[in-house]
C-alpha positions as CSV (number, residue, x, y, z in Angstrom):
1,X,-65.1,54.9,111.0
2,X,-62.9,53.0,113.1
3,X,-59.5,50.8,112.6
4,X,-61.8,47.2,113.8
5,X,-64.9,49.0,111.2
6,X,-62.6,48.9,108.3
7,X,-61.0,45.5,109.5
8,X,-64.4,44.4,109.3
9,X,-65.2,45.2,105.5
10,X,-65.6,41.7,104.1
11,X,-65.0,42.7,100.3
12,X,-61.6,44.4,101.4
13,X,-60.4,40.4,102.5
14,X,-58.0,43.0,105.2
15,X,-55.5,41.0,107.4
16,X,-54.5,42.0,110.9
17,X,-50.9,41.2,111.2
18,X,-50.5,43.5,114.8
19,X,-52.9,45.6,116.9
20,X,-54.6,45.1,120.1
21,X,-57.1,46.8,122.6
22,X,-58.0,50.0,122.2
23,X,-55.6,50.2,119.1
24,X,-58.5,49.3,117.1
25,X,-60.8,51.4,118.4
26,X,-59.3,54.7,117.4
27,X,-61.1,56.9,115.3
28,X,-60.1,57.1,111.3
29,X,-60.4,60.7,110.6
30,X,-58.3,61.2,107.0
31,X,-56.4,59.1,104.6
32,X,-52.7,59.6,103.6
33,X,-50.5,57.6,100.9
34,X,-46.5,57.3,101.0
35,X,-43.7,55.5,100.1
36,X,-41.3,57.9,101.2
37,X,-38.1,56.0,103.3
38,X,-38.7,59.2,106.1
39,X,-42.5,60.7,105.5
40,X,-42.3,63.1,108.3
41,X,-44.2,66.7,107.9
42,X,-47.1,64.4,105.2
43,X,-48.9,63.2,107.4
44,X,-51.7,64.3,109.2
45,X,-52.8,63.4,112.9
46,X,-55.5,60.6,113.6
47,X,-55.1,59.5,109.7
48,X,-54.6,56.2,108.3
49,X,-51.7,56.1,106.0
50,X,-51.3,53.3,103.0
51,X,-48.0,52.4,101.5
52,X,-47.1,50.3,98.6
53,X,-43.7,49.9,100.4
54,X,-41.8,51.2,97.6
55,X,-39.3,52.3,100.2
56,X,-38.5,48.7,101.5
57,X,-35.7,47.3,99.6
58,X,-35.7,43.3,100.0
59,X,-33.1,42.1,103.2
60,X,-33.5,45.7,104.4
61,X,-32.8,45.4,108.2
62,X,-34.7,46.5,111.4
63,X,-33.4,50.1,111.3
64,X,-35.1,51.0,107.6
65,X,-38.8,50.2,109.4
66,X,-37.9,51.7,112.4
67,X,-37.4,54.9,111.1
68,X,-40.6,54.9,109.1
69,X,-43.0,53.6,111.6
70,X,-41.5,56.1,114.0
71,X,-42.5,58.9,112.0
72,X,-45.8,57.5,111.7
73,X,-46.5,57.5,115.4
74,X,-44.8,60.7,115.7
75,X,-47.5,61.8,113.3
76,X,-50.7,60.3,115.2
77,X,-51.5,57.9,112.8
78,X,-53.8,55.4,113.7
79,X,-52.8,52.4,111.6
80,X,-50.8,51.1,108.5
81,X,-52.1,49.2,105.4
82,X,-49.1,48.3,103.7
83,X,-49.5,46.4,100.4
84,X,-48.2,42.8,99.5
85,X,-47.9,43.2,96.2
86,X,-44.3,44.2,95.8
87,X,-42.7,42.2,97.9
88,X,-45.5,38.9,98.0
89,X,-45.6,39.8,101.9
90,X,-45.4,42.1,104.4
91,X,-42.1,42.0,105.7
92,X,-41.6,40.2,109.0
93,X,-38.8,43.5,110.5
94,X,-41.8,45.8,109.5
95,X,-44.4,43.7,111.9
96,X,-41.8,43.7,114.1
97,X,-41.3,47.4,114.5
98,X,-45.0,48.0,114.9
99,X,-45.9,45.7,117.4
100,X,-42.5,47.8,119.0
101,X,-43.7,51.2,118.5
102,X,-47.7,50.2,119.4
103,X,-49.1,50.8,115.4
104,X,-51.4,48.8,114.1
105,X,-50.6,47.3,110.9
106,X,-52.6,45.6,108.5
107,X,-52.2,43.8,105.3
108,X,-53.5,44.5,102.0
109,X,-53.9,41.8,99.8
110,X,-52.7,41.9,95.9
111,X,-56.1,42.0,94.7
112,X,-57.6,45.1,96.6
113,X,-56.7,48.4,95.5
114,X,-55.9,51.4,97.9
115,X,-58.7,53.1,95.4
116,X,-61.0,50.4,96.8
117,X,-59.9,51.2,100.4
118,X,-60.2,54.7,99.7
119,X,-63.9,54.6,98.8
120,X,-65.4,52.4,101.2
121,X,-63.7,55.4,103.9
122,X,-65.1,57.9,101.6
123,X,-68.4,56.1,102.2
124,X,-68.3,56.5,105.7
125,X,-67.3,59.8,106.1
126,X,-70.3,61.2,103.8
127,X,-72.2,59.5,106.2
128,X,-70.8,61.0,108.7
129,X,-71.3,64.8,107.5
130,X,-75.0,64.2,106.4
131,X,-75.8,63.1,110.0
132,X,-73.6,66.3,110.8
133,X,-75.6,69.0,108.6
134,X,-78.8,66.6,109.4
135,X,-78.0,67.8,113.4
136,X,-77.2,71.6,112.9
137,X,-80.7,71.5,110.3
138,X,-82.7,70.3,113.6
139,X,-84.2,72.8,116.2
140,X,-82.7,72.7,118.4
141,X,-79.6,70.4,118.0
142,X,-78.8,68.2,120.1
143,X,-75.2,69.4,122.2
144,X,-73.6,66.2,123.1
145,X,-74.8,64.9,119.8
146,X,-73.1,67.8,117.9
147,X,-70.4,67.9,119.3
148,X,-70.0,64.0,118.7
149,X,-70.8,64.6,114.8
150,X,-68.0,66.8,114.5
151,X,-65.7,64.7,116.0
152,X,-66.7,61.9,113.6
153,X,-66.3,64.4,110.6
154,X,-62.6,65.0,112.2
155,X,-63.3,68.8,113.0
156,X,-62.7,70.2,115.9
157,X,-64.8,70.4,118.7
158,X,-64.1,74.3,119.5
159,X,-65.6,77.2,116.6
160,X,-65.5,79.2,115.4
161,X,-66.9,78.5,112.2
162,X,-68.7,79.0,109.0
163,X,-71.4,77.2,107.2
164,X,-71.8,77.0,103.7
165,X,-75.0,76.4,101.2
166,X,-74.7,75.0,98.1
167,X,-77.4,74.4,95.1
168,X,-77.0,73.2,91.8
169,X,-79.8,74.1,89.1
170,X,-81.2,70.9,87.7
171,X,-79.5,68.5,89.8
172,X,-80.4,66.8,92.8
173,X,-78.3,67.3,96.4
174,X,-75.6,65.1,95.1
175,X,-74.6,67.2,93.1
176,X,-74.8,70.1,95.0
177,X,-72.2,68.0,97.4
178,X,-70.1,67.1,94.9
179,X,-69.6,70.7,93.6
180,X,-69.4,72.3,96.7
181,X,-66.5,69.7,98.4
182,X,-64.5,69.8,94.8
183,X,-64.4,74.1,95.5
184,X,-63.6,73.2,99.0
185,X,-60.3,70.7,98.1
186,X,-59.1,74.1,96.5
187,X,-57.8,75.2,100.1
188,X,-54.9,72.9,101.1
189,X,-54.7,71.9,104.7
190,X,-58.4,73.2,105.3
191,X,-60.4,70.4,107.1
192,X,-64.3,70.4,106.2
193,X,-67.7,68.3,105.8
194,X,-69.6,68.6,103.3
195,X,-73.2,66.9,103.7
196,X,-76.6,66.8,101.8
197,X,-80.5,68.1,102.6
198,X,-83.3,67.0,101.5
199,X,-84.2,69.6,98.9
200,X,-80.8,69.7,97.2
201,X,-79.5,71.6,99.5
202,X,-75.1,70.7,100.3
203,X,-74.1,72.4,103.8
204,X,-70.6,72.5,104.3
205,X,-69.0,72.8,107.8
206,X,-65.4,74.8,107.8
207,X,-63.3,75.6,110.8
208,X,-62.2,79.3,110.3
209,X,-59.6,81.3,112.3
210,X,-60.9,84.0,114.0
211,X,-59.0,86.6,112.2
212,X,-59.4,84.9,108.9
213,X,-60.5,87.1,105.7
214,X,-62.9,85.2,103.2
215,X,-65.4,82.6,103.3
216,X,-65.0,79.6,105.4
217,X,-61.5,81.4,106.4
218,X,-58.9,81.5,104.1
219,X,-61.0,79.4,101.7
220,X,-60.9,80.6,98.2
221,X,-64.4,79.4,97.2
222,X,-65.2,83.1,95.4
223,X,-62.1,82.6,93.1
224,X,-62.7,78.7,92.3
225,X,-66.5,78.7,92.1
226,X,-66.7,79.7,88.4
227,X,-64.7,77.1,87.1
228,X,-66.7,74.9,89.2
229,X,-69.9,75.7,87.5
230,X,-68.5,75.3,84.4
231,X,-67.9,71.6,84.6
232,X,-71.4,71.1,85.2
233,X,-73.3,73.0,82.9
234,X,-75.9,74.5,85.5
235,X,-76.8,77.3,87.7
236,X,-74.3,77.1,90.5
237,X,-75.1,79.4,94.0
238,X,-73.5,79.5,97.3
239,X,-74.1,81.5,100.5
240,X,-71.6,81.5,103.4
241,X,-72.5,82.9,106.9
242,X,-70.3,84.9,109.2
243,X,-68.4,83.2,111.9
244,X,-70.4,81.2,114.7
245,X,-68.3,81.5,117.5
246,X,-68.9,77.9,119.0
247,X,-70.9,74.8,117.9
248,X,-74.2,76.2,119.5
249,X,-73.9,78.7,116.4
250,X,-74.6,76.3,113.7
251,X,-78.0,76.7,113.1
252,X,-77.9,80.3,113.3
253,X,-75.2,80.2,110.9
254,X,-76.9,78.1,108.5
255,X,-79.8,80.4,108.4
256,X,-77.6,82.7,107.2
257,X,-76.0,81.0,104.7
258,X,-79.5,80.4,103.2
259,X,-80.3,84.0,103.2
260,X,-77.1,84.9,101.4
261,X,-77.5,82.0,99.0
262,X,-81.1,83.7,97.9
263,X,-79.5,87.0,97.0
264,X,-76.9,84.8,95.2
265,X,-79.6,83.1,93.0
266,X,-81.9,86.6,92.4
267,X,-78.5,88.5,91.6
268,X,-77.4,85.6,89.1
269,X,-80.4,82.9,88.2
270,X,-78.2,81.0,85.2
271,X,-75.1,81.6,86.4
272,X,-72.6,80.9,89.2
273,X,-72.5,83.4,92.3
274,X,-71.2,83.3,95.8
275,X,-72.6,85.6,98.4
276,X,-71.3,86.1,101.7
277,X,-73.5,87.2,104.3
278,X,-70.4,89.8,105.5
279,X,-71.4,91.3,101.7
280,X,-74.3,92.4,102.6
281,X,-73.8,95.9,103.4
282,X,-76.1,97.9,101.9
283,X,-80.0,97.5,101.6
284,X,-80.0,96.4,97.8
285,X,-78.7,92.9,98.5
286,X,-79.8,92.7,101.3
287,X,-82.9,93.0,100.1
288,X,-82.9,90.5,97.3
289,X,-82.8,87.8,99.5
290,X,-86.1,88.4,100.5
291,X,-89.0,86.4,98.7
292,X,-90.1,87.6,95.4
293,X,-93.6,87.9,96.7
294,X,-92.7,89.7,100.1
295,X,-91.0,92.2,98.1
296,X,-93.5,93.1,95.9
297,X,-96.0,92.8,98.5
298,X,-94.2,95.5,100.6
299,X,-93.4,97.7,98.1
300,X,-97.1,97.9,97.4
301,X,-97.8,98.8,100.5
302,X,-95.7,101.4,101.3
303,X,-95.9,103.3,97.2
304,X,-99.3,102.8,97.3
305,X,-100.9,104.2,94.2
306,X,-97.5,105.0,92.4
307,X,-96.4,100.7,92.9
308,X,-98.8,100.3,90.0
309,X,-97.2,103.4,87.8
310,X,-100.1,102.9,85.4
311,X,-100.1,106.7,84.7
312,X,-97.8,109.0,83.1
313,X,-98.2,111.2,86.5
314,X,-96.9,108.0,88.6
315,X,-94.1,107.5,86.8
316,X,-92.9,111.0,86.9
317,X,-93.9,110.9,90.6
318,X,-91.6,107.6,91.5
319,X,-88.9,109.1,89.3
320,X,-88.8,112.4,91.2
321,X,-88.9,110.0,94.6
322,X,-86.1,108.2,93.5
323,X,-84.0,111.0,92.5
324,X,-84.9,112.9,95.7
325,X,-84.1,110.4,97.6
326,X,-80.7,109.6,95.9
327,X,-79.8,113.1,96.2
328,X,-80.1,113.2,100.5
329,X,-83.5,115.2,100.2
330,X,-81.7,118.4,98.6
331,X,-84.9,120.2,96.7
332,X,-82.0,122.4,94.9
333,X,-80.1,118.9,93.5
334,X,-83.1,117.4,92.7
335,X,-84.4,120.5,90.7
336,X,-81.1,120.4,89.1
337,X,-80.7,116.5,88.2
338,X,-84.6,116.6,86.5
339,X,-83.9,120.2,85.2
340,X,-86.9,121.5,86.9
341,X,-88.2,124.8,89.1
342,X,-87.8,123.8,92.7
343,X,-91.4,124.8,93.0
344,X,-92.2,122.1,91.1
345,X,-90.2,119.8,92.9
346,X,-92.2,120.7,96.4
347,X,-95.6,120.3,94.6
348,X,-94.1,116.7,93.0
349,X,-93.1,115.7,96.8
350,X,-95.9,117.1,98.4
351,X,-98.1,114.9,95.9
352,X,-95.9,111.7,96.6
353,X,-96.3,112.3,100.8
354,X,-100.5,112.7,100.0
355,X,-100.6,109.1,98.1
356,X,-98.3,107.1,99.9
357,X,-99.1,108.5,103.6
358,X,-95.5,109.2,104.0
359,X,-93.6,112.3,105.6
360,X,-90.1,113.2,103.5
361,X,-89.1,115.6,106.3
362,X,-88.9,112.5,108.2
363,X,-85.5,109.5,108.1
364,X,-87.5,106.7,109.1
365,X,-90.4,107.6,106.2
366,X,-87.2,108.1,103.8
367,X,-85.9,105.3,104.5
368,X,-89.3,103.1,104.1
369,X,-89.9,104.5,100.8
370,X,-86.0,103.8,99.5
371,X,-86.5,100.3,100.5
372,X,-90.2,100.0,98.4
373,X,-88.4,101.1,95.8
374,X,-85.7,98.5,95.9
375,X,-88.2,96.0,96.7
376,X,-89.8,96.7,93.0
């Protein structure tokens, strides 16, 4: 949203006391509150900050706004909505020292609360991140018109990043959104967008440092995510992708996100989990984000006869496989972890190799059959 949008918001009944040109058609990208006399170091840059004017004491000269509205322009902010309520105006030295400094100031009347300024930002900027998460959904998204939906989120053009997927069981996306940006407002300082799919799907957007540790940076979402699902009563899974080095990544990294978010959900379906894609370092969860029915379809495949274990033979087969393979092929360990002859543990693996096709002398076979019986 821009300064002339919110001017523009009839039920607001805003008054423009100074501001001209292009003033007004600076982007809003964050909301700030003070009162403080000096609120240097609060403020963040391109923000819109409200004031109460608790700091103006009546017949205060030109000096006591000065020093405030400088620090407001020293902070890039875009424009001032100072409230009449305290003093039944705005006071004339405080116009005076905008239209002197070049910051837009506008008047809030008694009756409209900064709560009701608040929200009808907050509207715009979920707007704003669904046509963001909308854009890096689409295939292929469009550049300029990426690059365009960050802005308007208020993230930065330049990556890299990480995407985030959200879903809440038994809820529909908005609550997946509301979950996911209340986890997110748990990192101080960390600028996001958090939007919704159709589906129920939230995607979150974070800028990331590229030599930060944890998901979406610094981001504590792991540590905060519990007590998040608690509120709510329902099955509460995220996955977070690696970094994507630019904004050209954002698809990929979604992708990624929703693979992680599938272990998340097979590793805890009625609780609350968060899975990182950098987690998934070893073949077990990587695995389990792999459809149910691929799974067991592969692992049918590959086991052939013994995927059914519907003899006493099979079973003892797959559990001599799986103990074989645990212990790096060694017929001597093998022997020794099922207390068996090791002749007996050549004619067990020979019989495995005749039903499934496989060769254990070989890695690649090895590793075929340790991932069909993962995939069980």
């Amino acid at each position: 949203m821009h300064v002339h949008d919110l001017l523009q918001v009839d039920s607001l009944d805003l008054t423009l006391l100074w501001g001209e040109g292009p003033l007004l058609d600076r982007e809003i990208r964050g909301v700030d509150a003070t009162d403080l006399a000096d609120p240097a170091g609060s403020l963040r840059p391109g923000g819109l900050v409200l004031s109460g004017l608790g700091w103006w004491a009546p017949g205060g000269d030109r000096g006591q706004a000065d020093r405030f509205v400088s620090a407001l322009r020293s902070a890039g902010t875009v424009a001032l909505l100072a409230a009449e309520k305290a003093h039944g105006e705005v006071p004339e030295a405080l116009v005076d020292s905008c239209r002197a400094h070049g910051m837009v100031l506008v008047a809030v009347p008694a009756h409209t609360t900064f709560r009701t300024v608040t929200e009808a930002l907050r509207t715009d900027e979920q707007r704003a991140a669904d046509e963001l998460v909308a854009l890096v959904d689409a295939r292929p998204a469009d550049g300029a018109a990426l690059d365009a939906a960050l802005r308007a989120c208020g993230l930065p053009a330049t990556g890299p990043y990480r995407v985030m997927v959200a879903t809440l069981g038994g809820a529909d996306g908005n609550g997946a959104v509301g979950a996911l940006a209340e986890a997110l407002r748990h990192s101080p300082g960390e600028s996001f967008a958090v939007g919704g799919l159709p589906g129920g799907e939230a995607v979150a957007v974070v800028p990331t440092a590229p030599d930060a540790e944890g998901p979406g940076g610094h981001t504590p979402l792991g540590e905060v995510w519990p007590a998040v699902h608690d509120h709510r009563q329902a099955p509460l899974h995220a996955g977070v992708s690696a970094p994507a080095p630019a904004a050209e990544g954002l698809g990929s990294a979604l992708d990624q996100a929703r693979y992680a978010l599938a272990v998340a959900r097979s590793e805890a379906p009625d609780g609350a989990r968060v899975i990182r894609v950098d987690d998934l370092t070893t073949m077990g969860p990587l695995f389990a984000g792999v459809p149910a029915d691929v799974r067991r379809a592969f692992s049918s495949r590959v086991l052939g006869p013994l995927a059914r274990g519907g003899s006493a033979s099979h079973r003892m087969l797959l559990e001599t496989l799986e103990v074989f393979l645990a212990q790096h092929g060694s017929w001597a360990r093998t022997a020794e972890k099922l207390r068996l002859h090791v002749n007996t543990v050549h004619y067990r693996i020979q019989r495995i190799e005749m039903l499934t096709g496989r060769d254990l002398s070989r890695l690649d076979h090895k590793l075929d059959l340790r991932a069909a019986l993962l995939c069980r």
